[in-house]
N, C-alpha and C positions, 0 to 999 in steps of 0.2 A: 742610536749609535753611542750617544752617553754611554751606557755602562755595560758597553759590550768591546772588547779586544778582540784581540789572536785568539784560536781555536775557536772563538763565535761561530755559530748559523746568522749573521750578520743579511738580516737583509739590503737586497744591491740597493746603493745610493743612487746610479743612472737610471733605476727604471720607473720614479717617478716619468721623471722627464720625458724617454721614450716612451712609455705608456700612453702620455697623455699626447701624444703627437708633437711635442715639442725637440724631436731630434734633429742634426744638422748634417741633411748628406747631401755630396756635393752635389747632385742634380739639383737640389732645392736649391741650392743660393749660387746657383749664375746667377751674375747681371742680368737683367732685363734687357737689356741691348745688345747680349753677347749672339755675333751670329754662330749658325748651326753647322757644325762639318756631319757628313755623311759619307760613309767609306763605299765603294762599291768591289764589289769582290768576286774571284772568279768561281765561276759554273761550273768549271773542271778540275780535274785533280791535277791532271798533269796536261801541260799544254805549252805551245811556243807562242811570245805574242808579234804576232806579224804586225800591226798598225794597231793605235788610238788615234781617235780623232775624236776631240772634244770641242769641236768649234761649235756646233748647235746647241751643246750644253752650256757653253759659257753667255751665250746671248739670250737664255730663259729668260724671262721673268723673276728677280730678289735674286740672283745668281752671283756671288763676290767674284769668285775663285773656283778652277780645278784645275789638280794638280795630279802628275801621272810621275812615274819613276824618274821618266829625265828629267825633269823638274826637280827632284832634289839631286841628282844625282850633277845635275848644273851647276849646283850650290854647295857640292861637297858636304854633304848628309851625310851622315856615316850610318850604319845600318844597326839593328838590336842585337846588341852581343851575348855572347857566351864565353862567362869569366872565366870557365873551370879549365884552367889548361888537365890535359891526362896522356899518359905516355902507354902505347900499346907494350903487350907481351917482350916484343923486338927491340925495345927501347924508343922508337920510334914516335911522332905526334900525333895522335888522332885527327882525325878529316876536320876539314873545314868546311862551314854550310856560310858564307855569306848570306846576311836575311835582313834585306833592304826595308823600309817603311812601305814602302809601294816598288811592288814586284817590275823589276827591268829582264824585260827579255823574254823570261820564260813564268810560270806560275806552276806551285809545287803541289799544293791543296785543293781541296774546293774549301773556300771562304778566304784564300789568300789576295792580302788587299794589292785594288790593280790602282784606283785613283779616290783621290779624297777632293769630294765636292763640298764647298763654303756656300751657305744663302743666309738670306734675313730671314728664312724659317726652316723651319726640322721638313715640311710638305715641298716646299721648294728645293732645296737641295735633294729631295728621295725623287723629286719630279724630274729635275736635271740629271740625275745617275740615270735613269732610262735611257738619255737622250748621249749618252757616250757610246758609242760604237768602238767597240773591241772587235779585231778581227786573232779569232783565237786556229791555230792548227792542232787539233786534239792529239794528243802521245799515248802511248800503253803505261797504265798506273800500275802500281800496286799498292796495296794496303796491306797485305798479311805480313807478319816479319820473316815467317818459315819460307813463302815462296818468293819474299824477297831477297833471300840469301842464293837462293837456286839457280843454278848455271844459266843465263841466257834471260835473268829476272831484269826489266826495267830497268834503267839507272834514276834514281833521284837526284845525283850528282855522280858527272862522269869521275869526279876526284875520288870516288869514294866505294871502291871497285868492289862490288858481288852486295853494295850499298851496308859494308860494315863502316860504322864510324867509328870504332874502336874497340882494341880484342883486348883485354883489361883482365889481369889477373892478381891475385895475394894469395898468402901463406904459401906454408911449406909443401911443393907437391911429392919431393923423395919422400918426403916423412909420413905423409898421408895415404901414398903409395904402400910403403912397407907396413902400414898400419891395415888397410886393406886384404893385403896379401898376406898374412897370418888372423885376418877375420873368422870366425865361428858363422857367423851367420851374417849377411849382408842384404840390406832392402832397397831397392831401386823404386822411384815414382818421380813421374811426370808432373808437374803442376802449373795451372797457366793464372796468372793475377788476371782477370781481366779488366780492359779501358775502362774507365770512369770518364766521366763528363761531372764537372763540381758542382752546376746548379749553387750559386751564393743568391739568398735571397735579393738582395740587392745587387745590378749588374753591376757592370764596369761602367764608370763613368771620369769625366776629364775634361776641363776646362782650363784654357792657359790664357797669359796676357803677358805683353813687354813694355815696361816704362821704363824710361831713362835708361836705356839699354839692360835692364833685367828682369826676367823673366819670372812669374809666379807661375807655376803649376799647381792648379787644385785637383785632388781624385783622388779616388778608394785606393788605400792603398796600403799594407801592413810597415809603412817606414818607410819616410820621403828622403832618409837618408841614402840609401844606395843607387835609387833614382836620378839625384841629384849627382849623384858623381857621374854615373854613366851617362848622361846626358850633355853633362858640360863637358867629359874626357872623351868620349867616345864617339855621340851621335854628332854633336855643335864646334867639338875641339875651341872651347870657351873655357874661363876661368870657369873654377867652380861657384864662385863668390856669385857669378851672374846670374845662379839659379834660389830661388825658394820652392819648397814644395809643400803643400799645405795640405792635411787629411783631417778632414772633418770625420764626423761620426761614420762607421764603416760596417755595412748590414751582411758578413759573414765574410772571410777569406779562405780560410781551410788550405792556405797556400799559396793559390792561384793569384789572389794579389800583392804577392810578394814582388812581382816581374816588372820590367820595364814591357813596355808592350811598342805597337805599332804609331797604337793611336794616338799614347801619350806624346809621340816626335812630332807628329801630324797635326794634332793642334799650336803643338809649339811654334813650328813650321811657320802656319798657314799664320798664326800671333802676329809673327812678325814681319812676314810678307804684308797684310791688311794693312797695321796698325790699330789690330780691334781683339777686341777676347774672343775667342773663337771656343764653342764647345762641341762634344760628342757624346753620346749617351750611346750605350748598345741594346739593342732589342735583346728578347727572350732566344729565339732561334739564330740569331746573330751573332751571341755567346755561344750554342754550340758548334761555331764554324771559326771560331777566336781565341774564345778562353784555354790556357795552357791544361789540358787533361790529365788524366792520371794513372799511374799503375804500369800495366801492358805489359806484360813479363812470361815468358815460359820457359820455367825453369825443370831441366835432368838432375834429379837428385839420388847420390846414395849414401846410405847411412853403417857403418861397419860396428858390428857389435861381437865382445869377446865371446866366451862359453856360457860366465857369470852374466851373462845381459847387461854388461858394462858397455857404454858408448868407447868407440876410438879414433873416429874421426868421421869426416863428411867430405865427401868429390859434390861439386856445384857446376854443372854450364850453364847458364840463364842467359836468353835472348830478351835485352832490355827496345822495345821502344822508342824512339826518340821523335818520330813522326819526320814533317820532310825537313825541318830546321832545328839549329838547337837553340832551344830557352835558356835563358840566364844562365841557370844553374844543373840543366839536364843531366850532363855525363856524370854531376856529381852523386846523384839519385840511388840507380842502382850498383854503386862501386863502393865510393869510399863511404856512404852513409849507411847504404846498407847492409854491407859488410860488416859493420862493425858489429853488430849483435847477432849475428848467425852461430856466434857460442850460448847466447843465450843464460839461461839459470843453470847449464849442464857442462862438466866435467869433460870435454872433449879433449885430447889427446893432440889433434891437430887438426886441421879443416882448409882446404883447397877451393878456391873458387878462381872460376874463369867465367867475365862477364861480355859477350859482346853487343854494344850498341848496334843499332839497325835504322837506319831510314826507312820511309816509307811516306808514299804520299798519302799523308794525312796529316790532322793537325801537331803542332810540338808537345810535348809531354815533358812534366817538370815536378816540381813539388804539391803534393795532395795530402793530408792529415797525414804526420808520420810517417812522409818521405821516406821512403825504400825501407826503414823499421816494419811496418806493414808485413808488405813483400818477403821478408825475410822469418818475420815467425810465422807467418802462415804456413811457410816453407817446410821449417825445423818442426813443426808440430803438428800437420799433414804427416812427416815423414814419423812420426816418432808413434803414430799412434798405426800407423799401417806395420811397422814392426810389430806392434802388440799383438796386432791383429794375427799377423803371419806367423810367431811364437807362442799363441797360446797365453797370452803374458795380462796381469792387469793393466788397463792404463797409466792408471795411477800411480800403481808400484814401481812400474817402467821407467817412471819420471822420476819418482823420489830416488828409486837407488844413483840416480843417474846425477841429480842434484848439488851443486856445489855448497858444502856445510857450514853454516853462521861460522862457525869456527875458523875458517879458511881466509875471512875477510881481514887486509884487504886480500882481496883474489885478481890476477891474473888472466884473460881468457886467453882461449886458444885465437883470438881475434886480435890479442895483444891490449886489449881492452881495461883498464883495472877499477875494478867494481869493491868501491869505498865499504858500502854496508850491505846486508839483506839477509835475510832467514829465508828462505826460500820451500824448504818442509811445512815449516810454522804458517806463511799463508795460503800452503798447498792445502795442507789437512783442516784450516779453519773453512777453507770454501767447501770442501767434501763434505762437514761438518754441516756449514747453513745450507746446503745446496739439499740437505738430505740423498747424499751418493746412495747410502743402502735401500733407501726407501722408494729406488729407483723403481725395483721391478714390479711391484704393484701400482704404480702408475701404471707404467708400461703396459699388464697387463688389463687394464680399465680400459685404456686405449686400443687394444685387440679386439676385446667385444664388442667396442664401437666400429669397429672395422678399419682402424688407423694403424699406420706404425707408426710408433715412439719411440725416440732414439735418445741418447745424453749423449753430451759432448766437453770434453774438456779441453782447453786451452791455456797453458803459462806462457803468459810474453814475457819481454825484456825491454822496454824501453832506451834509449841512449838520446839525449839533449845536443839541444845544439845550436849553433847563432855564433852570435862575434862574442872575442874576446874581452870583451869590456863594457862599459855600461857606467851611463851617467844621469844622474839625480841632482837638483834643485831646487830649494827649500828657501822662498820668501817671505817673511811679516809684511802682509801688508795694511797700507795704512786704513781699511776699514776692520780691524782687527781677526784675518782672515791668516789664515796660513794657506800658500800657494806652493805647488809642490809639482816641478814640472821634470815630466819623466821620459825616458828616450826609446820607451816602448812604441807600439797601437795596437790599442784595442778594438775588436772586431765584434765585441759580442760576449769575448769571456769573462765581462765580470772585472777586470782590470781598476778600477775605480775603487772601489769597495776594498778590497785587496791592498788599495796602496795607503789607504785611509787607514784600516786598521793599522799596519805597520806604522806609520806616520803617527798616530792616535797612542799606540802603546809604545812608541819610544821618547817620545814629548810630552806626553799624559795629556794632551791638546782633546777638546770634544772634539768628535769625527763631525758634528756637523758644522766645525769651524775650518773645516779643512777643504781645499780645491785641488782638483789636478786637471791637469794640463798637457795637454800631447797633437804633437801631428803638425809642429810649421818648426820647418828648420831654421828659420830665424831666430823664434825664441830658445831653442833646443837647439844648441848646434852640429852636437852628435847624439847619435844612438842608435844601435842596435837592430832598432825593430822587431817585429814579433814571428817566428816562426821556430821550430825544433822543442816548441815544449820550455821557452825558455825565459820566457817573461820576467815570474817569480824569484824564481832563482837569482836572474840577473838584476832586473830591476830592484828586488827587495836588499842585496847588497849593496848594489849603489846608495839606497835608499838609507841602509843603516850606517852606511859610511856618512852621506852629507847630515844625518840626526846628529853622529857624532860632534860634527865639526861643528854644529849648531850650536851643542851642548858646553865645547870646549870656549866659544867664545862667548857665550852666555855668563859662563863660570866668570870667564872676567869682566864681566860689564856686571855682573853681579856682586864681585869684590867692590868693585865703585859704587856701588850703590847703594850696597849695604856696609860699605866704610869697614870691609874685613879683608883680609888677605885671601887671595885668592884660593892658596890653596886648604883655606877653612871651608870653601862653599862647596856645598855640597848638592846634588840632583835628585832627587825621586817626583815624582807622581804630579811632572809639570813644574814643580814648583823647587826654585834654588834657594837653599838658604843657609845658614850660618849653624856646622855642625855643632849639636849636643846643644841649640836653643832654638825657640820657637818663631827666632828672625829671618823672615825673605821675603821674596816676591815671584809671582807665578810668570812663565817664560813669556804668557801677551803682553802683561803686564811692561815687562820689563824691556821687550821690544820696542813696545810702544811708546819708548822712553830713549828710545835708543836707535831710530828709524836705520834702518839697512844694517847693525852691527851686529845682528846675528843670522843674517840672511849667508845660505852656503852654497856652492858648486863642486860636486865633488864625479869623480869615474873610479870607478871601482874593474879590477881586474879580474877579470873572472877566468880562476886557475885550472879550473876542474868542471866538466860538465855529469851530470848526474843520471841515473840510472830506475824510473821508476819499474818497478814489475808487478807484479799480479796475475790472479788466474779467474780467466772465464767458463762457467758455466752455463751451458745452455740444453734446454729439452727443446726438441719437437717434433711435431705430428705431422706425418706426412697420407695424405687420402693416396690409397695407390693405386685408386681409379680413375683418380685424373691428376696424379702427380702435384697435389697443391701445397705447399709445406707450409708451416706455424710456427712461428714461436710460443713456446708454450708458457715457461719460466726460464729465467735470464738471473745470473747471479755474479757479480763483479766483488772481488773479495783484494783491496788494492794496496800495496805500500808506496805511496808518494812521497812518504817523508813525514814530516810536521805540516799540516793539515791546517791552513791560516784561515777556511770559512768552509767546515764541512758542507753546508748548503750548496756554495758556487761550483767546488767538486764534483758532487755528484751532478750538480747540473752539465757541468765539462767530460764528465762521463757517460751520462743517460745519450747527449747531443752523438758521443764518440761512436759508442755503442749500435747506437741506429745508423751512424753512416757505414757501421763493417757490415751489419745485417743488412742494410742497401745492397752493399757490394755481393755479397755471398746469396741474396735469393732474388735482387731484383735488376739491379742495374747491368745495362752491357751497351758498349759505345759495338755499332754495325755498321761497314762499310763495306759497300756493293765491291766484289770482287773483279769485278770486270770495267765499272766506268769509275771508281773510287769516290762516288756521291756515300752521302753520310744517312744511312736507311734509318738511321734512330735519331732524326733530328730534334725534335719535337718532342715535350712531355707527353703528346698522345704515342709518342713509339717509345719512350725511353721512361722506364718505372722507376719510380721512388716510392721509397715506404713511406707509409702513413700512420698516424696515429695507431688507427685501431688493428694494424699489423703487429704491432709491440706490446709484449704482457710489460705488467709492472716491472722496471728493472729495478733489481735488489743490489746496492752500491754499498758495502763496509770497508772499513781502514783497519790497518794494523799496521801502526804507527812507527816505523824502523827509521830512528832519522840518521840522515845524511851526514855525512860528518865534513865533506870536504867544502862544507861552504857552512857558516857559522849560525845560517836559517834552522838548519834540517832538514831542509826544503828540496823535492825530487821532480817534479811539474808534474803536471797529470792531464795536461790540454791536449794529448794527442793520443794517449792509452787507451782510452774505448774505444778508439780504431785500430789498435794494434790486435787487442787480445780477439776480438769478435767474429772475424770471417771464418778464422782456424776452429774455432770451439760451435760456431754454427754447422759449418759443412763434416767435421767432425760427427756431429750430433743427426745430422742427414745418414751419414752413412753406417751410423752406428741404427739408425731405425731401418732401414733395407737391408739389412744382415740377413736376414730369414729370408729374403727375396733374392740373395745371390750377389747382392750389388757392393762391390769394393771399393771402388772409387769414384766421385762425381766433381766438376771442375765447375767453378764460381760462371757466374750466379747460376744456381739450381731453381731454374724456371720449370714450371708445373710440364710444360715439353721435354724438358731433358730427364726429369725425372719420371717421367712416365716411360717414356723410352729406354731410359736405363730399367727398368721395373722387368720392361715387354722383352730385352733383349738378354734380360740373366734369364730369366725364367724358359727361353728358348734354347739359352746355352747348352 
């Protein structure tokens, strides 16, 4: 780390440690004597609960505690909220889903928790969940959004009539209208996101304890910050002060642990009923009946193009998901986050969208890599390449003319959006370039003779960042001559460590292997952020340059006293302050350590502007059209994030991105039984994820466009490879059955669908 900075291939500082088994997640360090909660959940989707009776459960054998809805609901529990207030079409408030810890009355899901069992062991409380007798009266579910809108469809909640939660609309629809209706050419397509299930290598897990009346909360968890409020404001109507929340090392998020959850109250709960630590871990299949999922969208799209094949605008109706409660941050999803870049890199005129929420019994749907960004270019460039297609038109050229020009920044969108920097031709024609576009058709044709179609597909996303407005960093000398450097992020896996080291390393000239960070207990941190929207860098790293500063500024004067010169003779470079135009000073350890706490800083930093990365994906692949099996063949990510602080950990942030869109578009799909609302893709034996040897080598370069509204150059790149990837795979699908008839194919393009798309053009 010595003599490597910013812009370094910087190998991670954290993966000694995790490598060698030395990581700290919270299953591992419960107490030894903390007992076990066990949730028991219901069987149905939709149901009324006529009785519990847990008197035989409670006289097992190691049995503390069980506890059932009245039971909190006795003690005035408050239930897991959803902070996003949103105002329908009418002006009116979207529905309301009350969504208790443990379900009173009725149960909306299958896996929705009914009662939480406490023992002296994890076998003991699963043994006692047996022994509760639920008497349930089964209801008519539904799971699909389309036939839960339909007259006479199930209620999820009677408040929330034909089970829309909210009719959610932006921009200008006169103007979009009149831009339509003098259109030359106009392209209509349907496209459905489908459910994701997150699969984080590590589950969910959560142990709490209460001394002297406050509470620790430990578990996974992207920032124990928001937890902590909604816990003490919402669920306990406590001070905030009575809560800590602790996140030890954290084995993938993608989102999903960004949320208050169920279990999180339930341990708290049962804390402080016992008087003992109480924890919960969740199974493999227990997570796919809990963890907040992803996506779920089908969206009517049309796209109006003048004579010149100029864009003029976009009409949007997309039925978003919400399942049968709302998460945290649900309504926020597909509205106002994903909304915002449906202008995308292109020149649109004006764009309309109308989004309505949907209940449905099933699990809640909330944030997944790229949060409604995803969802929105997949959309815009789906639609933009079926234009090509319907005009005769090149992809590519379609795109470029269409392009908002370096020139033009800042720019403007039709979204209301204003996008600080980006060339947007320049890292179009650099991917066509490494991707080899012209040298397509002899692949192509290599692949014929082998009896495959081979298709290319192109994809330009838009990225837009996101998280709170502020962000706070602190910077201590400590006395083993250590700089500690505690930040208001959590890292899950991206490399975060390494990242903060370098910046820390190149603004103190400090060796990076003198440097600590620190993250995840709100005590020693008392705000922060957390991690989600791509925002880490950005955020963290100005915080991060603000408290250097303050570092540097009171260094400056401990350094006049020290070296007996006026302060403002002293001068900063490369760690070391000294006395300008002579070879007198002393290096910033040094002088700390001389000076115990007088250059130690706390600083928050406001974070004015959220950033914009983009880039374009390409993808080949071979599809057998004898049994529908598709390939990736070659994979090309051509990226401007900005100023690039360890092209290593990037691409690594991209390669991980990359394969969860390629997940989504060939392998993944959440299936629930239409008639009894059970979850048929429960299990990794029903529910695919890619694998290694599913992915050719993915090719990741930069071109470097920095940012200007924040003083890094910094654009985040932690959720990009899930943006650009589904659009530029399934792109690349349908561009290989062209010769077979076949137009359009909807995510994931499992070797079933597309063999039967194959079987059913060639019938046409």
């Amino acid at each position: 780390m010595t003599k490597f900075g910013v812009a370094q291939p910087v190998r991670r500082v954290e993966d000694p440690r995790l490598l060698l088994g030395h990581g700290r997640y919270t299953d591992d360090i419960a107490p030894v004597d903390a007992l076990f909660g066990f949730v028991l959940r219901s069987p149905y989707a939709a149901a009324k609960i006529l009785s519990i009776d847990t008197e035989a459960a409670r006289q097992m054998p190691g049995v503390k505690a069980v506890y059932t809805g009245a039971d909190l609901e006795a003690d005035k529990i408050g239930g897991v909220p959803c902070v996003i207030p949103l105002k329908n079409r009418d002006g009116s408030a979207r529905a309301e889903a009350p969504h208790p810890a443990l379900a009173t009355g009725f149960v909306r899901h299958v896996g929705d928790p009914v009662a939480f069992i406490v023992a002296s062991t994890a076998s003991a409380a699963r043994d006692a969940a047996e022994a509760v007798l639920v008497d349930y009266d089964a209801m008519p579910a539904v799971t699909d959004m389309q036939a839960a809108i339909a007259p006479g469809a199930p209620l999820v909640w009677p408040e929330a009539p034909n089970n829309i939660v909210f009719d959610w609309h932006t921009g200008d629809k006169d103007k979009t209208d009149a831009l339509f209706a003098k259109a030359a050419h106009v392209t209509k397509l349907t496209v459905v996101n489908n459910r994701i299930i997150v699969n984080s290598m590590e589950p969910r897990t959560a142990f709490a304890a209460l001394e002297d009346g406050r509470w620790t909360l430990t578990t996974t968890s992207q920032g124990g910050w928001s937890l902590k409020e909604m816990l003490a404001e919402q669920v306990f109507k406590e001070p905030v002060e009575k809560f800590r929340i602790v996140t030890p090392d954290v084995g993938g998020g993608f989102g999903m642990k960004l949320f208050l959850y169920a279990e999180h109250v339930l341990v708290c709960y049962a804390a402080r009923k016992l008087g003992a630590t109480v924890r919960w871990t969740s199974e493999r299949g227990e997570a796919f009946l809990s963890d907040t999922q992803g996506r779920d969208q089908i969206s009517d799209a049309e796209l109006a193009l003048d004579a010149e094949h100029k864009f003029l605008g976009m009409r949007i109706r997309t039925l978003a998901g919400m399942g049968a409660y709302l998460s945290n941050y649900a309504p926020f999803i597909p509205t106002l986050a994903g909304s915002k870049v449906l202008g995308s890199v292109y020149d649109f005129q004006s764009i309309y969208v109308n989004v309505l929420g949907v209940f449905t019994h099933t699990v809640p749907v909330d944030a997944y890599r790229g949060a409604g960004r995803p969802e929105s270019n997949y959309l815009v460039e789906r639609l933009i390449d079926a234009a090509a297609n319907e005009l005769g038109l090149d992809r590519a050229g379609l795109r470029r003319r269409n392009m908002v020009p370096a020139s033009a920044m800042p720019h403007v969108s039709a979204m209301g959006q204003k996008y600080d920097s980006g060339d947007f031709t320049k890292v179009l024609d650099a991917a066509l370039d490494a991707a080899d576009w012209r040298g397509f058709p002899a692949r192509q044709q290599e692949a014929v003779q082998a009896g495959k179609r081979r298709g290319i597909g192109l994809a330009y996303y838009l990225e837009a960042t996101g998280g709170s407005d502020s962000e706070r960093a602190e910077i201590r000398f400590s006395a083993d001559g250590y700089v500690d450097v505690y930040v208001g992020t959590q890292s899950s896996g991206q490399g975060h460590e390494t990242a903060y080291v370098q910046l820390t390393a190149a603004q103190l000239g400090v060796d990076g292997e003198k440097i600590r960070i620190h993250q995840g207990d709100t005590d020693t941190i008392p705000t922060g952020g957390g991690t989600g929207g791509a925002r880490s860098l950005y955020s963290e790293g100005q915080a991060l340059r603000v408290a250097g500063m303050s570092v540097i500024e009171k260094g400056r004067q401990q350094a006049g006293a020290y070296l007996e010169a006026a302060e403002a003779d002293i001068v900063f470079a490369d760690g070391r302050f000294s006395i300008a135009g002579t070879d007198r000073g002393v290096d910033i350890l040094t002088l700390a350590a001389q000076n115990p706490g007088a250059l130690n800083a706390a600083e928050v930093a406001a974070i004015n502007a959220h950033t914009f990365p983009n880039g374009c994906h390409i993808a080949e692949v071979e599809v057998d059209p004898e049994t529908g099996v598709a390939r990736v063949a070659r994979y090309l990510v051509m990226d401007d994030v900005g100023k690039v602080v360890n092209p290593m950990i990037v691409r690594g942030q991209v390669h991980g991105g990359v394969v969860q869109g390629v997940g989504q578009a060939i392998y993944e799909r959440v299936v629930y039984d239409a008639e009894s609302g059970q979850l048929l893709s429960g299990s990794l034996t029903d529910y695919a994820l890619p694998r290694a040897d599913d992915m050719p080598d993915i090719r990741v370069e930069f071109i470097e466009i920095p940012c200007v509204s924040n003083p890094l150059g910094v654009k985040g790149a932690g959720e990009a490879g899930a943006v650009g990837s589904p659009p530029a795979v399934v792109n690349a699908i349908i561009d290989a059955l062209k010769r077979d008839g076949v137009i359009s194919v909807d995510m994931p393009a499992t070797p079933e669908r597309l063999w039967k798309a194959i079987v059913a053009a060639k019938a046409a």
